[in-house]
TORDRENKE-965863 format. One record per residue (C-alpha): x, y, z; residue number from 1; residue in one letter. Coordinates in steps of 0.2 Angstrom, whole numbers. Last residue first. Layout:
BEGIN
PT_x_y_z_num_residu
PT_X_Y_Z_NUM_A
...
//
This chain:
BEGIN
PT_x_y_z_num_residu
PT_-315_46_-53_327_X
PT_-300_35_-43_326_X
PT_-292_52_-36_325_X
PT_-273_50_-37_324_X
PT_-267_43_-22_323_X
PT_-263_26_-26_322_X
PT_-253_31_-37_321_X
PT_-242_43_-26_320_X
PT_-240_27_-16_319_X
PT_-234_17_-29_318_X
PT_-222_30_-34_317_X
PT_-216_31_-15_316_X
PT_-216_11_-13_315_X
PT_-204_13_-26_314_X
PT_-193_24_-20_313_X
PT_-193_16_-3_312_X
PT_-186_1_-10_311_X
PT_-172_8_-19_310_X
PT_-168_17_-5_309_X
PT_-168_1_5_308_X
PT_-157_-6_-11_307_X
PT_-144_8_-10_306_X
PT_-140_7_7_305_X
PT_-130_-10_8_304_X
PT_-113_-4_8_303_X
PT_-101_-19_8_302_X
PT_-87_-21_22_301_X
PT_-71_-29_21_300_X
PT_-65_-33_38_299_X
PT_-46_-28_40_298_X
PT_-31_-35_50_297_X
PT_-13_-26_52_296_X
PT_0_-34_56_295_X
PT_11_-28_72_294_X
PT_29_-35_69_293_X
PT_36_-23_58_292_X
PT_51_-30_51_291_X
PT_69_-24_61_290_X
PT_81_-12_53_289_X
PT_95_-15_68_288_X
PT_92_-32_70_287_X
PT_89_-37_50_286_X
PT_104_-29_46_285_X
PT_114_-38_59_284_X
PT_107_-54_50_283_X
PT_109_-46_32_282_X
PT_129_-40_39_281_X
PT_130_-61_48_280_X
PT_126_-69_32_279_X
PT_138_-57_20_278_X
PT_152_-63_34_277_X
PT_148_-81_29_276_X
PT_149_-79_10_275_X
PT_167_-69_12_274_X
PT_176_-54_15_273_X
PT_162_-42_17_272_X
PT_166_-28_29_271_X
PT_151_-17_36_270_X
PT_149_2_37_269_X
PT_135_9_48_268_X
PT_122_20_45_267_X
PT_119_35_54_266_X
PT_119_46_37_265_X
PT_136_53_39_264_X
PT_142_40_49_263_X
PT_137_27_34_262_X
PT_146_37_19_261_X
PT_161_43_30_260_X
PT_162_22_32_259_X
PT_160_21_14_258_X
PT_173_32_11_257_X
PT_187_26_21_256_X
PT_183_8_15_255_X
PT_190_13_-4_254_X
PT_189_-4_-13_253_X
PT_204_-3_-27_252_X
PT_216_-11_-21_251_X
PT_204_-27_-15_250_X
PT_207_-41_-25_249_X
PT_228_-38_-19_248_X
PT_234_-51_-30_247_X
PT_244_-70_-31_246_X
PT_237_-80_-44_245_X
PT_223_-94_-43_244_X
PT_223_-104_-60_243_X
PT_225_-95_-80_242_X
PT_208_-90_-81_241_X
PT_207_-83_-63_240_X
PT_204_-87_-47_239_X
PT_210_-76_-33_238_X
PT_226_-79_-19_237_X
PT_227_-62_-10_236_X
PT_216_-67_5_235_X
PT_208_-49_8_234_X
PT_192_-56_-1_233_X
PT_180_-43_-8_232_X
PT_163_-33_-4_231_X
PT_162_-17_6_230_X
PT_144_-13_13_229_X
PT_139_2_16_228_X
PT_122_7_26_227_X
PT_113_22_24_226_X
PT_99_31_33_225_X
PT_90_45_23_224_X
PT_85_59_32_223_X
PT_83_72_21_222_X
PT_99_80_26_221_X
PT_107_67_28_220_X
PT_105_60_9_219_X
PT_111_76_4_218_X
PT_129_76_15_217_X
PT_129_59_8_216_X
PT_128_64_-10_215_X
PT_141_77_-7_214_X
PT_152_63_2_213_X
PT_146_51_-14_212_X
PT_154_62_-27_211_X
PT_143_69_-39_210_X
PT_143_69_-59_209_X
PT_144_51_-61_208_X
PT_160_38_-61_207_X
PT_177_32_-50_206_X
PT_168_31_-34_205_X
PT_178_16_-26_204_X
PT_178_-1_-27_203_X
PT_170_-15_-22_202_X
PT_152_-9_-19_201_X
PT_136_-14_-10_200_X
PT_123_2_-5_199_X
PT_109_-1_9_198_X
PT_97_11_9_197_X
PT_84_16_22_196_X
PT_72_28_23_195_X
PT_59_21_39_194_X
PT_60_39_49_193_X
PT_57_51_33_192_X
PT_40_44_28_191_X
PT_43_40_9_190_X
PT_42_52_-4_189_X
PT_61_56_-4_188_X
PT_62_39_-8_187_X
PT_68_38_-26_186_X
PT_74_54_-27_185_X
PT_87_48_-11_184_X
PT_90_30_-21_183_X
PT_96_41_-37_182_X
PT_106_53_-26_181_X
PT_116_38_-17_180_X
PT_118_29_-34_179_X
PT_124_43_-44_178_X
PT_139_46_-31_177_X
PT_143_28_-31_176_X
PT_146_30_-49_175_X
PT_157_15_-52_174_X
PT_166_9_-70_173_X
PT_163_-5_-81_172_X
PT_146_1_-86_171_X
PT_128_-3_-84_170_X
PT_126_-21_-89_169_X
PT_145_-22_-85_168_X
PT_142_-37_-74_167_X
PT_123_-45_-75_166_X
PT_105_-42_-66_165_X
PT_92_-54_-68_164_X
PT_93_-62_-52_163_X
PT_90_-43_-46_162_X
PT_76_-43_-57_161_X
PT_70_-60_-49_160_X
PT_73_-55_-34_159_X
PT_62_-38_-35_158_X
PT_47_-47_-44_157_X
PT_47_-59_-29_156_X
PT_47_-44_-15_155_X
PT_33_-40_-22_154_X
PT_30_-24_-8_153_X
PT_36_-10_-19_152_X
PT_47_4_-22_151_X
PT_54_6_-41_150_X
PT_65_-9_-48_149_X
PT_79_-7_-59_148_X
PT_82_13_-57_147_X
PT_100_14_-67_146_X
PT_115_24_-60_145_X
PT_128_28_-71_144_X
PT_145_22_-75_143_X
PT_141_8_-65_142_X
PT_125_7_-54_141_X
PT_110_-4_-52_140_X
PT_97_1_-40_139_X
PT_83_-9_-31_138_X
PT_69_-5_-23_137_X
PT_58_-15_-8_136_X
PT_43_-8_1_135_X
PT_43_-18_20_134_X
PT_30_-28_26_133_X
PT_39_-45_24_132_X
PT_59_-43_24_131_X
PT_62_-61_22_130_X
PT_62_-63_6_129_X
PT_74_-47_3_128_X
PT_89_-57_13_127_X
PT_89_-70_5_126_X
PT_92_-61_-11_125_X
PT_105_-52_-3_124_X
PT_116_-67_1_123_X
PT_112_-76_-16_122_X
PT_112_-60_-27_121_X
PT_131_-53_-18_120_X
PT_138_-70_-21_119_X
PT_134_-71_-38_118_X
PT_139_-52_-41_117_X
PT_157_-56_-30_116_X
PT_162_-72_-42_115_X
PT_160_-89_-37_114_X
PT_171_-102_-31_113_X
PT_161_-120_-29_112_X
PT_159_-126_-10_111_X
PT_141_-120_-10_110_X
PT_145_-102_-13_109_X
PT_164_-98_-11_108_X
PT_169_-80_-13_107_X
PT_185_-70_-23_106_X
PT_179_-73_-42_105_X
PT_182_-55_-46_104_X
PT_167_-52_-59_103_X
PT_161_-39_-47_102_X
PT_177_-28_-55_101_X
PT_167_-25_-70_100_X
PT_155_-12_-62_99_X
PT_138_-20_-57_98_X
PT_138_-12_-40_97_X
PT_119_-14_-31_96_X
PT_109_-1_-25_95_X
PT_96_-9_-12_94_X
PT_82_4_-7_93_X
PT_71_-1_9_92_X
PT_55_8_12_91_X
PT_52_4_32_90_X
PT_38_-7_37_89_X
PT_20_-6_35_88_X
PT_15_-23_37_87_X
PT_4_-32_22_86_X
PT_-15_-33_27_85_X
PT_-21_-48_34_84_X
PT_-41_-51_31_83_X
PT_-57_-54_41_82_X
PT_-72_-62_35_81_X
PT_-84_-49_27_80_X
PT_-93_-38_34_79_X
PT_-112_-35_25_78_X
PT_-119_-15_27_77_X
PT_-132_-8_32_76_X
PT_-130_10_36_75_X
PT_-144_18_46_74_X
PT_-150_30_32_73_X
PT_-155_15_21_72_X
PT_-164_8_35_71_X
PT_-173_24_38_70_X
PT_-178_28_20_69_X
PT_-183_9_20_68_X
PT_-195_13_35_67_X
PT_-202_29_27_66_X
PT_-205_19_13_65_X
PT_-217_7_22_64_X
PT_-227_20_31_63_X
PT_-231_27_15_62_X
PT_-234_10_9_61_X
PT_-247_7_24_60_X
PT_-253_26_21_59_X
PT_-256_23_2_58_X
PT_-266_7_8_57_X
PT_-276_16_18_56_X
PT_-280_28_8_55_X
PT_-283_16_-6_54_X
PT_-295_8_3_53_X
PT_-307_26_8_52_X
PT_-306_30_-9_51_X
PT_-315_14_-12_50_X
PT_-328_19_-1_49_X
PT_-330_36_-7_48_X
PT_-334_27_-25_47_X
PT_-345_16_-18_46_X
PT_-356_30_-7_45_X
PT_-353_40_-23_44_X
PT_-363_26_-35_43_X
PT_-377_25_-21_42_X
PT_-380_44_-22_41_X
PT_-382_42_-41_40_X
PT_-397_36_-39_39_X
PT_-405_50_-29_38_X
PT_-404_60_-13_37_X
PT_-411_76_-11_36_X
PT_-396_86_-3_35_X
PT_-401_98_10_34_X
PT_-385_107_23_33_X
PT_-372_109_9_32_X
PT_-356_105_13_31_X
PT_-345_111_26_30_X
PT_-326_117_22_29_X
PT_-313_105_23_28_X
PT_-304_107_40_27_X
PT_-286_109_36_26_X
PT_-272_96_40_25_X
PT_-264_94_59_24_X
PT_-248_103_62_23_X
PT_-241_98_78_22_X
PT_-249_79_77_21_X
PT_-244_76_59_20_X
PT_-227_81_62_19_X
PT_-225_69_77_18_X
PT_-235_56_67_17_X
PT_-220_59_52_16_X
PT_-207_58_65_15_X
PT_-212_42_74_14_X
PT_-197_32_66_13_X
PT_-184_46_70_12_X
PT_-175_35_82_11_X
PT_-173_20_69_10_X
PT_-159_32_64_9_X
PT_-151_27_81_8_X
PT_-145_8_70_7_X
PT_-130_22_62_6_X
PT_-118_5_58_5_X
PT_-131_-4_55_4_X
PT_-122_-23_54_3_X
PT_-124_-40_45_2_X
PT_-113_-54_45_1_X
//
């Protein structure tokens, strides 16, 4: 449809009469009192005639562009059929551990047995569909902290880098530490109440230049909301190449930091023993970091104003033509 969005412009339309009412043009002088006619007097009757057309007509398109100048001043624009913007939700970093204890075969994933990476990508990868709205990141860490995915709302690239993501491809070893301060760069831009990062480890900070109380203490600071959550079986049965031996998968998992981590921040620490429990930490996730609900709706609009003005610069031209004396 079509809309002026400044219609009281059409308010000035009798400004030029106005103006031409307060300051009226110069009387011409007189001319001479005796004139022998001849001839030629016939010839300016015409010519005075013809003057007399073009005056009007110069005042018609005169009048004419004024009413463009008008219409362009007024706005017009065409709006469009409405559209759904994306939600503005929180900015939502994942940091993910890819140190060489994730290959710990420890979870059950469709009735086969799995290791903790394949469980941690299928649970999390649910997770990150549904969080429309929100701007997604992901971090990788093991000996170093890797930036796999900046803030953004396609969710879809995000799985599939995530998807993409293997053990050891940054280091056997876990900088926690790194992983925090990398994630706080990352979203120090973001409006402070909706930072979030959620951090999956099994293991504990054995890597990176700072240690993750420091990088928690930062992360507080800036107010940066952090979520732990510790991954591996307690059952001390675990698969490996030779059949499922007796272990403790989990010796190395330090809990007490992470749940210093969370409280530091005003996260909370969660426990991941198996696929189901990973289920209910996204769904408790999702309760206490909930999606925006209100969408936002927009209705494209075009500016029309330049082709009014077109319009009255033409008919200005034509009038300035039409005013140039015809002799």
């Amino acid at each position: 449809m079509y809309d002026l969005l400044w219609w009281w412009m059409f308010l000035l339309l009798p400004l030029p009469w106005l103006v031409c009412l307060v300051f009226k043009p110069a009387q011409q002088q007189a001319g001479r009192a005796l004139k022998v006619p001849f001839l030629e007097d016939f010839q300016q009757g015409k010519q005075a005639f013809s003057r007399s057309w073009h005056s009007w007509l110069a005042l018609l398109l005169g009048a004419l562009a004024w009413l463009m100048l008008l219409t362009a001043a007024a706005r017009p624009v065409w709006i469009g059929d409405t559209v759904s913007l994306p939600m503005q939700g929180r900015d939502l970093m994942m940091a993910v551990d890819l140190s060489g204890s994730m290959q710990e075969q420890d979870f059950i994933l469709n009735r086969q047995v799995v290791d903790r990476l394949v469980a941690t990508k299928a649970v999390a990868g649910e997770f990150i569909s549904k969080r429309s709205g929100d701007r997604i990141g992901l971090v990788l860490f093991g000996d170093q902290a890797y930036l796999q995915a900046p803030l953004t709302f396609d969710r879809h690239t995000v799985l599939q880098l995530l998807k993409e993501s293997a053990i050891g491809l940054a280091g056997e070893r876990t900088a926690i530490g790194d992983a925090i301060g990398l994630a706080l760069k990352r979203l120090q831009n973001s409006p402070e109440k909706n930072r979030v990062l959620i951090l999956m480890t099994d293991g504990a900070n054995t890597a990176g230049s700072v240690s993750p109380l420091e990088a928690a203490d930062m992360a507080a600071a800036a107010g940066l909301k952090i979520y732990t959550v510790g991954i591996g079986s307690e059952s001390d049965a675990a698969r490996s190449l030779f059949g499922f031996q007796l272990m403790n998968p989990n010796a190395d998992l330090d809990e007490r930091s992470l749940r210093a981590i969370a409280d530091k921040t005003g996260g909370q620490y969660f426990r991941a023993r198996d696929t189901e429990e990973f289920h209910k930490i996204y769904a408790e996730l999702d309760r206490l970091e909930p999606v925006e609900q209100a969408a936002q709706q927009w209705r494209p609009q075009q500016e029309l104003f330049r082709w009014p003005l077109l319009a009255a610069f033409v008919l200005v031209l034509l009038t300035a033509v039409l005013r140039i004396d015809p002799e």
